[in-house]
C-alpha positions in Angstrom: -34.7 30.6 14.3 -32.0 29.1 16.5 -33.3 25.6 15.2 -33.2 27.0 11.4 -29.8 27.7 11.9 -28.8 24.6 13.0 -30.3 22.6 10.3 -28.3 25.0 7.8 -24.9 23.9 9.6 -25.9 20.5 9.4 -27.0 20.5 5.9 -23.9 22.6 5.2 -21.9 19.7 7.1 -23.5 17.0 5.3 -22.3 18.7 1.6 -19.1 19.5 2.6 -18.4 15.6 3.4 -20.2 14.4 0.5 -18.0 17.0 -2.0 -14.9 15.3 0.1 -15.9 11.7 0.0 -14.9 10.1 -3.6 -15.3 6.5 -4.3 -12.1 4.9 -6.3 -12.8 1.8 -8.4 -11.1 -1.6 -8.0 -9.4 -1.1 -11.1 -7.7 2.2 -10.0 -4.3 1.5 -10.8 -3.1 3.0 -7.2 -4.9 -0.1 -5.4 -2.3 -3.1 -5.0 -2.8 -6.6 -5.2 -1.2 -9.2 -4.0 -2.2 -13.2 -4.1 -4.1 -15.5 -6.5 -7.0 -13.1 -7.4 -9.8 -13.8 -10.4 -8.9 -10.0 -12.6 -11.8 -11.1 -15.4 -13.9 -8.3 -14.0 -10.8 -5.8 -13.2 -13.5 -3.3 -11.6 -15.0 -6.1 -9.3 -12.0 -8.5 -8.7 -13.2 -12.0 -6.8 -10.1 -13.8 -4.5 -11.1 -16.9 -2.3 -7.4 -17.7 -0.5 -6.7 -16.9 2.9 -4.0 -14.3 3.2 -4.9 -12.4 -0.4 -4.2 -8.1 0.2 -5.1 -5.1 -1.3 -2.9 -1.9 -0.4 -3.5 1.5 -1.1 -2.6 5.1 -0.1 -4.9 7.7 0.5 -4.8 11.0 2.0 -7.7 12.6 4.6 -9.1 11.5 7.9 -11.3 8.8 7.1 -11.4 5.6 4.6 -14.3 3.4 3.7 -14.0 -0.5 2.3 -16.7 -1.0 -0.1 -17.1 -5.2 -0.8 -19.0 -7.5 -1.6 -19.3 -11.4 -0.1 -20.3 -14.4 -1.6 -22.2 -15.7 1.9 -21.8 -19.5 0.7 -24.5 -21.3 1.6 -26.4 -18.1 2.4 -25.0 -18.2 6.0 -20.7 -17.5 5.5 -19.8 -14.3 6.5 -15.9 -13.9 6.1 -13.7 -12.3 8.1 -11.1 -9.7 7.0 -8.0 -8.0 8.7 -7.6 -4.1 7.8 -5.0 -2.2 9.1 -4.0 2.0 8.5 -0.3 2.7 8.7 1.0 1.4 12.7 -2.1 1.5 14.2 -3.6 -1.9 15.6 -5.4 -4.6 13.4 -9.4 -4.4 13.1 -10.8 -8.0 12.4 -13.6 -7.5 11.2 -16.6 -9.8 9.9 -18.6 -8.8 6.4 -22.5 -8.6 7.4 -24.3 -9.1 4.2 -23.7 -9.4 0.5 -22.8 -5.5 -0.1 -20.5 -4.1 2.8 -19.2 -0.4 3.4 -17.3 -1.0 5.9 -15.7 1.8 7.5 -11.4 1.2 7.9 -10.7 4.2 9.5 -12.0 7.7 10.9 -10.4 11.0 13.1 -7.4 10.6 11.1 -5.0 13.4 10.6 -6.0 14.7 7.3 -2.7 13.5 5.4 -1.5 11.2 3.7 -1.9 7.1 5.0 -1.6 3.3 3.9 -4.4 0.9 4.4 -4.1 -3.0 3.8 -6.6 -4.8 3.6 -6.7 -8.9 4.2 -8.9 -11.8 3.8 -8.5 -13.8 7.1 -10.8 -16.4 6.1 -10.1 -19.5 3.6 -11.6 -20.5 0.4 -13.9 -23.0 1.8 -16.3 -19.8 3.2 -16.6 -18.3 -0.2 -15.5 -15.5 -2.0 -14.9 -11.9 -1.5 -15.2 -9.4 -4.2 -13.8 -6.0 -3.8 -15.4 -2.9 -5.4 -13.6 0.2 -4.3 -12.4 2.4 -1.6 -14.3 5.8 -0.4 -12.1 8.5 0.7 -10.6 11.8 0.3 -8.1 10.9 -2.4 -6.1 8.2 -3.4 -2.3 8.8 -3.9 0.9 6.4 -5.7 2.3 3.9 -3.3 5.7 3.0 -3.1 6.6 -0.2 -5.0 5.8 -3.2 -3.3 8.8 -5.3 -1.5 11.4 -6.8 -4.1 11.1 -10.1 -2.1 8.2 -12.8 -2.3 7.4 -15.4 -0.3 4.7 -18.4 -1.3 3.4 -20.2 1.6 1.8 -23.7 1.2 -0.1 -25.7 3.6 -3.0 -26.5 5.3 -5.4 -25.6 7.8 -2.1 -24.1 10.0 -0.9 -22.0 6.8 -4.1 -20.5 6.6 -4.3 -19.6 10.4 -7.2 -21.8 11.2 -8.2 -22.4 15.3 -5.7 -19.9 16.5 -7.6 -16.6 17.3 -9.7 -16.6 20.4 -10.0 -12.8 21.1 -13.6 -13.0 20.6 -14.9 -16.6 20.1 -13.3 -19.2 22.2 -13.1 -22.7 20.8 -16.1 -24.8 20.2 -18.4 -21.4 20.1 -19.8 -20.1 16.9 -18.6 -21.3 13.6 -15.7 -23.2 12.9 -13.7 -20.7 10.7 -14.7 -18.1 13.6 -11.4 -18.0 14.7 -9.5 -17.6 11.4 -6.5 -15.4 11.2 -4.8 -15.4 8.3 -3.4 -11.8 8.6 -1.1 -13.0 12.0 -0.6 -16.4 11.0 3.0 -17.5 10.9 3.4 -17.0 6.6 2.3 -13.2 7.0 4.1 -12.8 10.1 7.8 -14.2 8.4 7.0 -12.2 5.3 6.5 -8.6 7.2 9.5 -9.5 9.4 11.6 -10.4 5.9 10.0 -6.8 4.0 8.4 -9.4 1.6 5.1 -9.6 -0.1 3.5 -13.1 0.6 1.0 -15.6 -0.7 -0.8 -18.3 1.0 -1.7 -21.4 -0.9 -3.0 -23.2 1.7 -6.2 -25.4 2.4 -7.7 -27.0 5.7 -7.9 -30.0 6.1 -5.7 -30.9 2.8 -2.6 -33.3 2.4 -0.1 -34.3 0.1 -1.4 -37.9 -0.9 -4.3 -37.8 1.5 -6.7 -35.0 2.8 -8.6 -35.1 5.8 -12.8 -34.5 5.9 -13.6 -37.0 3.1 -12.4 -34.0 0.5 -11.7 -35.5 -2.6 -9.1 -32.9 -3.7 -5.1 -32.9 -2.7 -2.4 -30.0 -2.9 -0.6 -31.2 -5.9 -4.4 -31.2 -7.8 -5.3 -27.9 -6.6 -2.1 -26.1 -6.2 -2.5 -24.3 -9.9 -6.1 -23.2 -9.5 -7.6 -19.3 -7.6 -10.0 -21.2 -5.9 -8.1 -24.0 -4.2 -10.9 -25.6 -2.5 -12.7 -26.3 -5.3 -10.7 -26.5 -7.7 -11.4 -24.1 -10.1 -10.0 -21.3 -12.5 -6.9 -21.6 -13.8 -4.2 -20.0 -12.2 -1.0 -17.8 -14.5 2.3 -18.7 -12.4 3.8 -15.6 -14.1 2.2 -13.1 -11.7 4.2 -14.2 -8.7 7.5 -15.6 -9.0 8.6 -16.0 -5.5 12.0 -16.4 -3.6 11.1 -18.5 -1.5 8.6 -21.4 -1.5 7.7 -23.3 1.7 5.6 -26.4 1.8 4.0 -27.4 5.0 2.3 -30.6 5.1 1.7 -34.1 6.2 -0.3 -33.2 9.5 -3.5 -34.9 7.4 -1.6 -37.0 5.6 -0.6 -38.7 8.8 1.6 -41.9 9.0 1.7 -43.0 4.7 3.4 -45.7 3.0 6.7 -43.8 3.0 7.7 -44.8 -1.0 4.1 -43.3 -2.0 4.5 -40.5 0.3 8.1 -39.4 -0.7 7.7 -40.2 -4.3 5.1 -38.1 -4.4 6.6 -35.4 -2.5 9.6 -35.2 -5.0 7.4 -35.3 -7.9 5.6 -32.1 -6.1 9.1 -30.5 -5.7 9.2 -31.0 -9.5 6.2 -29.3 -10.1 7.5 -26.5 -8.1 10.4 -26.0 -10.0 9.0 -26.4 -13.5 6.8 -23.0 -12.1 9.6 -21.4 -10.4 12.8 -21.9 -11.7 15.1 -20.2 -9.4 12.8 -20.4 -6.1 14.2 -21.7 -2.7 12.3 -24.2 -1.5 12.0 -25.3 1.6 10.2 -28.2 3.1 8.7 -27.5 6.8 7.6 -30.1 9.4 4.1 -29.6 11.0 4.2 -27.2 14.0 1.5 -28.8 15.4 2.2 -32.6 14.6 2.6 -35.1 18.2 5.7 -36.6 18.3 4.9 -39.9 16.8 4.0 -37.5 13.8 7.3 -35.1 13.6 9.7 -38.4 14.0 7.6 -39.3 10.6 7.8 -36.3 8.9 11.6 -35.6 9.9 12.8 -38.7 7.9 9.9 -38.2 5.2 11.5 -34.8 4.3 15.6 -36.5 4.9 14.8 -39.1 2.4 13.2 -35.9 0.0 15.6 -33.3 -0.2 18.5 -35.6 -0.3 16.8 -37.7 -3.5 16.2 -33.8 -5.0 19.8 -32.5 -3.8 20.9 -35.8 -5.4 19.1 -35.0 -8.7 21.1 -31.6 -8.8 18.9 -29.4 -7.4 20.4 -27.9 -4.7 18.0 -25.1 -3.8 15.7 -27.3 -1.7 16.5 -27.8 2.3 14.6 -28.8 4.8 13.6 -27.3 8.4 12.2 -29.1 11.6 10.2 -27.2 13.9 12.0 -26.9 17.3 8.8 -28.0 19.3 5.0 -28.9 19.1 2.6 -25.6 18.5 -1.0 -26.7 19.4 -2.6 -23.8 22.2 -5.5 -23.0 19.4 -8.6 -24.6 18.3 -8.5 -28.4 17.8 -4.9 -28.5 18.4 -4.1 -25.3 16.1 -0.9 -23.0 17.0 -3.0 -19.8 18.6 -1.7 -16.3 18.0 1.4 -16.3 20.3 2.2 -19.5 18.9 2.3 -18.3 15.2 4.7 -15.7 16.3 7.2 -17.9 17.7 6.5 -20.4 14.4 7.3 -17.3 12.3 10.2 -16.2 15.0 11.6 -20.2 13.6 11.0 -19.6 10.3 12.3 -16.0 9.9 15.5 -17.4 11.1 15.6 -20.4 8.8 14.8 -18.0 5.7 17.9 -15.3 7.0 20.2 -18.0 7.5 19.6 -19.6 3.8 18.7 -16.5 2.0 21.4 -14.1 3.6 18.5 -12.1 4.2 
């Protein structure tokens, strides 16, 4: 009898979750997006970038992340930040093709936010998001008036610089991605802005590293960056702010091929975003050899576009070298202090 009984708690346990637990579609129009996302299958949207987010607001103690990952090759698992109002950042790696994963659990039973972050880069595949599982999903506020665009490289993406788990040289190499706390994110949280990271390892402006055959200005209007693929409609995100990060793989160049392609880049920019800032960064983690380089690169750039009229393009040098992380990378508490420069810069320019 006693054992009866406990089976009909249980059972009567089990139903009362089950008539609490609802599972919201990606193409509830509560969920947020934010980044270069593929929307051709609004109810199974793909993204590849590092740094794309999905925000939502749900109410009750618990939240499950239903997605789905490409597994490129048959052996990428990507990683992805997710993170419920304050509390602290899970990292957490997908497992197979179809994941429930599950964001949060003992909440209060109110109302909370969840983000949700792609921490690895295009290069490890895609990730296709299906739906959240929870009590109830509720209207968020509007997302911040101010965007940022980010683009880059391997450092923009937060490649090498987490270690909390696998040190350098362990595992595989996008193991210690960390798009979520790289310096781009970082700025844009401290600024209240939404952000978007168009950024590629191992690419350059003129001249990519790795034997890749592709180069920023080539990829910079496609979703999948890496390999250069679907088109990409400028008109969903019209930032404030535009910063371009690169050179580190470029390395020393023929500085007329270097800086007239640079400009011509700027140009593209601007034919896309019309009244965007636009500043041109230094690499944090370029020797010194490197930074004198790209410190009278970007002189001879923005004073040919000021030149031209366009005065809505500056420059900013990085105060010092950032290379603690993997192969040279900023880690972590590096990317803070990049974003501590950068937040600065942006206030400074943007009256921010």
């Amino acid at each position: 009898m006693k054992k009866y009984f406990l089976l009909l708690l249980l059972t009567s346990f089990l139903q009362s979750k089950a008539a609490d637990t609802t599972f919201f579609k990606a193409n509830n129009p509560l969920i947020q997006y934010t980044g270069r996302i593929d929307m051709a299958d609004a109810s199974a949207p793909k993204f590849w970038q590092p740094g794309v987010y999905i925000r939502a607001k749900f109410k009750g103690s618990y939240c499950n992340v239903v997605i789905n990952d490409e597994i490129l090759y048959g052996t990428s698992h990507n990683y992805i930040a997710i993170q419920v109002d304050s509390l602290p950042v899970q990292r957490l790696q997908t497992t197979g093709k179809h994941n429930v994963i599950t964001a949060a659990t003992g909440l209060s039973d109110e109302e909370h936010t969840i983000t949700i972050c792609k921490n690895t880069e295009a290069g490890i595949g895609y990730l296709q998001f299906l739906g959240l599982q929870c009590k109830a999903l509720l209207p968020l506020p509007a997302p911040p008036s101010r965007k940022i665009e980010l683009i880059g490289n391997s450092i923009t993406c937060g490649m090498g610089s987490d270690l909390s788990v696998v040190p350098c040289g362990k595992g595989q190499w996008y193991d210690q991605n960390n798009a979520y706390m790289a310096y781009g994110p970082l700025t844009a949280r401290r600024l209240d802005a939404q952000w978007q990271l168009s950024s590629v390892s191992g690419i350059g402006l003129i001249h990519s590293c790795c034997d890749m055959k592709i180069t920023m200005p080539r990829v910079f209007d496609k979703v999948n960056m890496r390999e250069d693929s679907i088109k990409w409609d400028f008109s969903r995100y019209q930032p404030d702010v535009v910063t371009v990060c690169l050179g580190q793989n470029d390395g020393k160049q023929d500085s007329v091929a270097f800086c007239g392609a640079y400009v011509q880049f700027i140009d593209t920019l601007r034919k896309h975003y019309p009244s965007a800032t636009i500043i041109c960064l230094t690499s944090p983690m370029a020797d010194a050899e490197l930074t004198k380089v790209l410190q009278r690169y970007l002189m001879g750039v923005v004073n040919a576009v000021n030149s031209k009229g366009d005065r809505n393009v500056y420059r900013y040098f990085f105060s010092k070298r950032y290379h603690n992380g993997c192969g040279d990378h900023p880690d972590l508490a590096e990317h803070q202090q990049i974003a501590d420069e950068l937040t600065a810069c942006i206030k400074r320019i943007k009256k921010w």
